[in-house]
N, C-alpha and C positions, 0 to 999 in steps of 0.2 A: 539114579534116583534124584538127584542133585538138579539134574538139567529142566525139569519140567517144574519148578520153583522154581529158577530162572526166568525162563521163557514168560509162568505167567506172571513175575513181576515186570516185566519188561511191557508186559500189556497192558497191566493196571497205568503204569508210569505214561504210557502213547496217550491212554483215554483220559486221564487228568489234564496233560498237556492238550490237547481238541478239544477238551469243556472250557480248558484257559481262552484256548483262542478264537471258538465260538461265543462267549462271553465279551470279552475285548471285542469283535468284530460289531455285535449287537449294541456295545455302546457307542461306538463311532458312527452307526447307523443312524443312533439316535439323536447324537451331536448336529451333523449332518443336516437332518430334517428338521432341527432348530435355528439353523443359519441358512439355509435353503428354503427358499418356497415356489413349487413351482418350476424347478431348475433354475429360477433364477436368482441373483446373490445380490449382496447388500447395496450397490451398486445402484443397480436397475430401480432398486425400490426406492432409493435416495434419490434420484434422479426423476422419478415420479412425481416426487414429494414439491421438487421446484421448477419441474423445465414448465409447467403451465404460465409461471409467471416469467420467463426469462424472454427477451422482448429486444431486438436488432432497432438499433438509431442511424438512421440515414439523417445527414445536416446535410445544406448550402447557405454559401455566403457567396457576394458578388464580393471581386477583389478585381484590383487595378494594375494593369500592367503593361510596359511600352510597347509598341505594335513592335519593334527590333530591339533585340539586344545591340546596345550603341558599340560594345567594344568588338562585335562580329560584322561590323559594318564598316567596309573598305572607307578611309576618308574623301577617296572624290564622290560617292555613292553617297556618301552622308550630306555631303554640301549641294548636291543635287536635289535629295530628298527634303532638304530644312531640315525646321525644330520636329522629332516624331513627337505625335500625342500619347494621348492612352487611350487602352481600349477595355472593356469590360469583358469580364468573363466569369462564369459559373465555376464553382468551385465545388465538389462532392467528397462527404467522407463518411464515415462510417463507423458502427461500434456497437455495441452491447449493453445493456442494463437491465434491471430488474426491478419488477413490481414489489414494492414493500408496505403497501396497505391497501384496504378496500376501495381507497376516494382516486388510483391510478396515480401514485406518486413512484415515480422510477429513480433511482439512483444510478449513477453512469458515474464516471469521470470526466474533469470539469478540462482536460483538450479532446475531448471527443466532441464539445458542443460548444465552446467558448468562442466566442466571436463569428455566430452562425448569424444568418437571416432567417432558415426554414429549419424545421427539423419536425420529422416523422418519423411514428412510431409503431412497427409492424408485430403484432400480437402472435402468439404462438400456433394463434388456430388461424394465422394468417393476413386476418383483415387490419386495413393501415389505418393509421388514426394520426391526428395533428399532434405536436406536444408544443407545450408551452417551457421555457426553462426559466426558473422561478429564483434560482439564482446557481453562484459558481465559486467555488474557492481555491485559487490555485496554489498557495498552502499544502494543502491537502490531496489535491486534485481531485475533489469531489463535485459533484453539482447534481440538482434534483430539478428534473421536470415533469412537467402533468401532464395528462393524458387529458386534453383539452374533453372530448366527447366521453360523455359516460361509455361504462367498458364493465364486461362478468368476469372479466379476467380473475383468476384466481393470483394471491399473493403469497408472496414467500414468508416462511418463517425464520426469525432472525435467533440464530443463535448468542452464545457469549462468548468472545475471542479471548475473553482471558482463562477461559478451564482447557487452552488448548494444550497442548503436550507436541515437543520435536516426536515425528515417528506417528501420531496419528491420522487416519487415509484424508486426503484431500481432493477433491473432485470439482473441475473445471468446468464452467459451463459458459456459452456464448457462442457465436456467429462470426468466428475466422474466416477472414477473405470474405464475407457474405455468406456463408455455410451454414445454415439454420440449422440448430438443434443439434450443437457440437457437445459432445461430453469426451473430457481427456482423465484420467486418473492418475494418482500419484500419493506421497505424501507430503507433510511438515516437512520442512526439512532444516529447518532454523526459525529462528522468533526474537523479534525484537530488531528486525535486520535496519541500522541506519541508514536511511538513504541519503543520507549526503556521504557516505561511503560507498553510493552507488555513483559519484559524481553529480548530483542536482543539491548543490548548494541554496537553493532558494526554496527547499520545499521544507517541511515540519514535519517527520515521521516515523514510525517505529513499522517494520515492515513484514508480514509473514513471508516467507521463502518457502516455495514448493520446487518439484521439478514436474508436479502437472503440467503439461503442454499446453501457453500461454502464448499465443501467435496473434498477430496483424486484428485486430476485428474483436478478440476477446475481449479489450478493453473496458471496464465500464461492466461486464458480465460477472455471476457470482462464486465464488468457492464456497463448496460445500463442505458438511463433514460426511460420515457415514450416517448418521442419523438423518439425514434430508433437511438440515439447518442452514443459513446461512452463516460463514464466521467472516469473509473477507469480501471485498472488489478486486478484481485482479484492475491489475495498472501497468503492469511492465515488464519487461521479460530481456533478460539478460542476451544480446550479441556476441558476435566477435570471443575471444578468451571467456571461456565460462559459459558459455551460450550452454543452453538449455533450463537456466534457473531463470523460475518465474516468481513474480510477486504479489500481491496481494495488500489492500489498505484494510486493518482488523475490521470488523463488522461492530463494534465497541464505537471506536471514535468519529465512524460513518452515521452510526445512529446519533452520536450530538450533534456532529456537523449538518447532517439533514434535518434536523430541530431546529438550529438556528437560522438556515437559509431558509425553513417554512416560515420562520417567527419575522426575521429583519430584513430577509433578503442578499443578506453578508454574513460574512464569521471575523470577528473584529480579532486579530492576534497582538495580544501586547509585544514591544518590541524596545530594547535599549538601545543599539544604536554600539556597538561595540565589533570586531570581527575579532574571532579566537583563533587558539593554536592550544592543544594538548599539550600538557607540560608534567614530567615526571622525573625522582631522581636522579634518573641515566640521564635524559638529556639534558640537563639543569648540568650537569657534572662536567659532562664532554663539553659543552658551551662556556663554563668558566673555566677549564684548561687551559681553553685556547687562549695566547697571549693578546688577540688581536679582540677579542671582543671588548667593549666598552661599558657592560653593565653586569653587574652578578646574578645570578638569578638561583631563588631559595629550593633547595634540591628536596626536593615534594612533589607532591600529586596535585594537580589545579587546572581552572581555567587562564591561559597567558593571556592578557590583551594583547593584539597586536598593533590594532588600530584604533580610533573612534570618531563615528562619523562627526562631522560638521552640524553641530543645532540640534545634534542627538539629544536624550534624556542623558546620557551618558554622556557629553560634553556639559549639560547643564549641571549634573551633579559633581563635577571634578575627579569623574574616572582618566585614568593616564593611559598612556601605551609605556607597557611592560609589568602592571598592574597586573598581580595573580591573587585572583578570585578563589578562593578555598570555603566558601561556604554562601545561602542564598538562602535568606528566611530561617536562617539556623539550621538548617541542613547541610550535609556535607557535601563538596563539589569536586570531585575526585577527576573530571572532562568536563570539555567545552558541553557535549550532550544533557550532563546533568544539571549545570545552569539552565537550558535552554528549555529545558525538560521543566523548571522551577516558574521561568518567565511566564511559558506557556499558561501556569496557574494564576499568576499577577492579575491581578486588577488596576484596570486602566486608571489612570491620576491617582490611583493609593500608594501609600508608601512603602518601598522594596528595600530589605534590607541586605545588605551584600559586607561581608569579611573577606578584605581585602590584605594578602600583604604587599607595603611600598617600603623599599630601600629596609629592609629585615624588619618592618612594623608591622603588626598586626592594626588596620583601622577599621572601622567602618564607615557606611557610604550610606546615603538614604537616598531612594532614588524614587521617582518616579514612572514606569511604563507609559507610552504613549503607543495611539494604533499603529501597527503596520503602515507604512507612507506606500503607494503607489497601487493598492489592491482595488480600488473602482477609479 
């Protein structure tokens, strides 16, 4: 009698279990056909959103160069020949940009088109158009050029590089090798990335880091999010050790910088005139161990001066070399970056105020910024 109240609890418990998992299955169905349209995924639809306006930059410049390389030329062959002249020739390169308003203004990178003669601009539906470059900042390595002939091109929508998050999808777009209509995916994979930790000492940056595939020609082209937004320019992409990290200038500081170059033509950067070295209390420590060193230095967090140019702002105001900078406007300066970070804010001919300690004193310094020397 026992066995058949068994059995049919054993049945009740199976059809519970099948309504469980016919349930579960119908919501993931449903999930599904929220993140799906069509078969196709977020992706596709993001890439919709901007490859209209994504637009390959072909430049030339004539450059000058000796008909022989003099050091491959035997010297009776040289005293034969004379003095060689020069000879002219075409020079072609190439790169990626994107449309960011109705009036045909592209944003690229400023050595994709720097020190060009021509440069064309081939629209998504194909047909080539003049451009004009309206200016370049190599800072930044940004630059914006027009779309000389009026264009229906459709333009991108610029998102905001600062609600980004490490880990959310990032999507490449641009014209590798000449390759129109490249889309690579990937994500964040770091934020804030300094490039002068990438080795480019002379650039101003804070950098997104993807591992979207970032190749030859992508330059100057845009990183998307999953919404079909712009947040970045891609600019570089890691070789050799570490090769496959690519990077990215935020979509943020692209849109001042293309304000300014519409407005002036230039992006004026304030600059002191000083060259740094991170300084912390480990290295402050191990350096006054040493019996051979000749100057103490205060075991803290700061910028070290190491140097200061010649006719600098920083020569003018009585900055020293071994001078550590601990604050900038009253803020705290913890790295050379976070001064740099301060400057960048300065106003040209206004007064900067810098906490300094010299020989264990706390002073201060008043200083003036002056422009960037050598940028036009």
């Amino acid at each position: 009698m026992k066995f058949p109240k068994i059995k049919f609890t054993n049945l009740i418990q199976t059809f519970i279990i099948l309504c469980f998992c016919l349930l579960n299955f119908s919501q993931k169905t449903e999930v599904l056909a929220l993140t799906s349209s069509d078969t196709h995924n977020f992706v596709s639809n993001a890439v919709k959103n901007v490859s209209p306006a994504v637009v390959k930059i072909d430049t030339e410049r004539l450059v000058e160069r000796q008909q022989f390389d003099p050091t491959l030329l035997d010297p009776l062959l040289r005293d034969l020949l004379g003095e060689q002249g020069m000879t002219s020739e075409r020079e072609r390169g190439q790169g990626s940009g994107v449309i960011i308003n109705e009036n045909g203004l592209v944003l690229t990178n400023a050595h994709v088109v720097e020190r060009v003669d021509n440069v064309s601009v081939t629209l998504a539906d194909g047909n080539i158009r003049d451009g004009q470059v309206l200016g370049t900042d190599v800072v930044t390595d940004l630059a914006l050029v027009k779309i000389e002939e009026p264009t229906s091109s459709s333009f991108a929508p610029l998102g905001n590089s600062e609600n980004l998050e490490v880990g959310d999808w990032a999507i490449a777009l641009g014209t590798p090798y000449g390759l129109e209509k490249t889309v690579t995916l990937g994500i964040v994979s770091s934020l804030h990335r300094d490039i002068n930790s990438l080795g480019f000492s002379d650039k101003r940056l804070d950098l997104i880091q993807t591992d979207a595939a970032i190749n030859p020609g992508n330059s100057g082209g845009p990183l998307i999010n999953s919404n079909g937004e712009v947040i970045g320019i891609n600019t570089l992409v890691r070789s050799g050790p570490g090769a496959g990290l690519g990077f990215a200038i935020p979509i943020n500081l692209a849109k001042s910088v293309s304000d300014q170059l519409l407005k002036n033509g230039e992006v004026i950067h304030p600059y002191l005139g000083v060259q740094l070295i991170s300084l912390n209390p480990k290295i402050a420590k191990e350096h006054n161990q040493d019996p051979n060193s000749l100057v103490q230095l205060p075991e803290r967090n700061g910028a070290l001066i190491q140097s200061v140019l010649p006719n600098s702002p920083a020569e003018k105001a009585g900055l020293r070399r071994g001078d550590l900078v601990i604050a900038a406007e009253n803020i705290s300066v913890e790295e050379p970056k976070a001064l740099l970070d301060e400057v960048e804010k300065a106003e040209i001919g206004k007064v900067f105020l810098l906490n300094v300690l010299r020989d264990n004193k706390e002073i201060r310094i008043n200083i003036k910024p002056e422009p960037l020397p050598g940028l036009t």
